[in-house]
Phi, psi and omega in degrees: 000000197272357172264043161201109175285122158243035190189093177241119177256114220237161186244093194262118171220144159307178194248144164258151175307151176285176210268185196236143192262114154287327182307345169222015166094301211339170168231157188258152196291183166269147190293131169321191169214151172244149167260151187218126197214126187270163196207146163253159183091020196229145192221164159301319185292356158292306184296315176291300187332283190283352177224075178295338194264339152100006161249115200262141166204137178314180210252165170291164200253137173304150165279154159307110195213189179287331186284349171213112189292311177260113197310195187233147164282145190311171188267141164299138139260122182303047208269142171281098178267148182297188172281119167113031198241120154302123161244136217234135201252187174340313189256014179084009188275157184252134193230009168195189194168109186256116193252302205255134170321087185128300175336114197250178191200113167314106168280313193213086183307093198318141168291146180302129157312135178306141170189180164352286186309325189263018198040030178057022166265139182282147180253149198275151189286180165324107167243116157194168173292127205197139155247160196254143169214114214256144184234094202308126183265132198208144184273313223186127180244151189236123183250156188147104191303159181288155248006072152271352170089060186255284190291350173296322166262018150234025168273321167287329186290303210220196219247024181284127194235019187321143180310107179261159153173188204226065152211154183297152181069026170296322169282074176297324194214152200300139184234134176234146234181138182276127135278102180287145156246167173323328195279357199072013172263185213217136169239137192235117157284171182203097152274144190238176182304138173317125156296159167212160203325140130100010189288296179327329165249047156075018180274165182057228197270315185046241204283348204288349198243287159012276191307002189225058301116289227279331180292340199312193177232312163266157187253094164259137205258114171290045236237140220249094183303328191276335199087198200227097162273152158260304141311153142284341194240022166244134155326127202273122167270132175296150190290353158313298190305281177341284175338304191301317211274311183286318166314292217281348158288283197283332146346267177300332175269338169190106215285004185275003188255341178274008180262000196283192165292151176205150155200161191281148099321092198251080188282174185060045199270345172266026173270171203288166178031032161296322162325291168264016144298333167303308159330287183300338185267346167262011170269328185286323200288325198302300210225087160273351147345286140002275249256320227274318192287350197277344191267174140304124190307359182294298193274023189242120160287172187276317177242130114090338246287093162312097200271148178267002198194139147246126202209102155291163180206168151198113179307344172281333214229342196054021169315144122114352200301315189280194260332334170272353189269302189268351146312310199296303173271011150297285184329305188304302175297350190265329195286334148322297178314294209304242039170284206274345134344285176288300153331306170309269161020270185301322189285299170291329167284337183291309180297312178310312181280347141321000000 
């Protein structure tokens, strides 16, 4: 995980005010400020890079003097942060949120110029300590325990080149990858680190993979026809069972992620008796009532996961890729429309009640 940062902890102080003319009143400038201004094409790991020591701090406020009674405010410090960065203060509470490409966030305020009030002493700027905690904005996340053929199938969607092999964790660090269409629009997949039993409470990658689920717009739940081990010394799951599993992960770390769109992925349909595991596993999804009282209360979530598309596949053989590629972007598009729908509304009732 280590060439790819989501989480950096920076050091921010505002600039102090200039010093104050008493003798004529003069005022000292105000201390700069620093800022986080979102930028695309920008990483933490760019940040740590150019800035190793991890402290930024703003310019001092001009003094007051006779040829300029009111001093010039100190230079701002900028830093270029990626899209989608929380900032987060000591205790962990979020005290910003950077989404769109210009967006700024005050970190740190320049101290008060000398003047009157201060007794023409400069007052010192704003300090404290902040994390950046980056969470991926992504059209669509790909879920799923490891080797379920996640990166593998998002090496065929998109021009996305990820570490593939036929062991679990192949996938260390979130990888995002376009889907082009003729038409030129564009869709961004996010493969994320696998899950595994017990990732809500932060076992294997847990939230380092979880929190970044959350920016997704969309869900596609990748699953193994075959089923699922991690082990010899884990319980072997069927891909019913898998589904139930993977919810009950996105459950538990946040019960707002099982409400997004979701739609399914039914990989490895050219291993042998895929066909009729496929039966059975859309017998099940059809009625999982049926099915449920037969598992452990453990692994059964409280809600559900409603798929808008079930799209068998197989990234070896490329059955199902271009239907699922043009699912994806039905779906994306229909969650638009419902979107600028509801925006349309919201706007026509503000007039009507104006």
């Amino acid at each position: 995980y280590s060439n790819f940062i989501d989480n950096l902890r920076v050091y921010v102080r505002g600039g102090t005010g200039g010093m104050g003319y008493p003798n004529l009143g003069g005022e000292g400038g105000r201390g700069g400020d620093v800022w986080f201004v979102a930028r695309e094409r920008t990483t933490l790991k760019s940040i740590r890079e150019k800035y190793p020591h991890k402290r930024f701090v703003a310019g001092t406020g001009a003094n007051s003097s006779v040829k300029a009674l009111k001093g010039e405010k100190g230079k701002d410090c900028e830093v270029h942060v990626p899209l989608g960065i929380s900032v987060l203060d000591d205790d962990g509470k979020q005290i910003g949120e950077l989404n769109a490409a210009g967006e700024r966030f005050l970190a740190a305020r320049g101290g008060l110029g000398g003047s009157l009030a201060t007794n023409f002493l400069p007052c010192k700027g704003q300090r404290r300590t902040v994390h950046l905690d980056l969470k991926l904005i992504a059209d669509v996340g790909l879920v799923g325990f490891p080797n379920a053929g996640k990166s593998s199938l998002l090496s065929k969607i998109s021009h996305a080149k990820p570490e593939i092999a036929n062991y679990a964790f192949t996938t260390i660090q979130p990888e995002l990858g376009k889907i082009m269409y003729a038409d030129y629009k564009q869709i961004s997949v996010a493969d994320l680190p696998g899950l595994i039993e017990g990732a809500h409470a932060n076992k294997g990658m847990g939230h380092k993979f979880l929190k970044h689920v959350e920016r997704t717009k969309q869900l596609l739940l990748v699953v193994d026809i075959s089923g699922f081990q991690l082990s010899t010394k884990t319980q072997f799951r069927t891909a019913f069972e898998t589904i139930l599993l993977l919810t009950k992960e996105l459950e538990l770390y946040k019960e707002e992620l099982v409400t997004k769109p979701a739609l399914l992925a039914i990989n490895k349909m050219d291993l042998p008796c895929a066909k009729d595991n496929l039966d059975e596993l859309m017998t099940q999804l059809e009625n999982p009532q049926d099915f449920l009282r037969l598992l452990d209360k453990e692994i059964i979530p409280a809600n559900t996961l409603e798929f808008r598309k079930v799209i068998p596949i197989s990234t070896y053989t490329g059955e199902g890729i271009e239907e699922l590629k043009t699912c994806l972007r039905k779906s994306i598009d229909e969650q638009a429309e419902q979107a600028n729908e509801e925006y349309r509304k919201k706007k026509l009732l503000l007039l009507q009640t104006s």
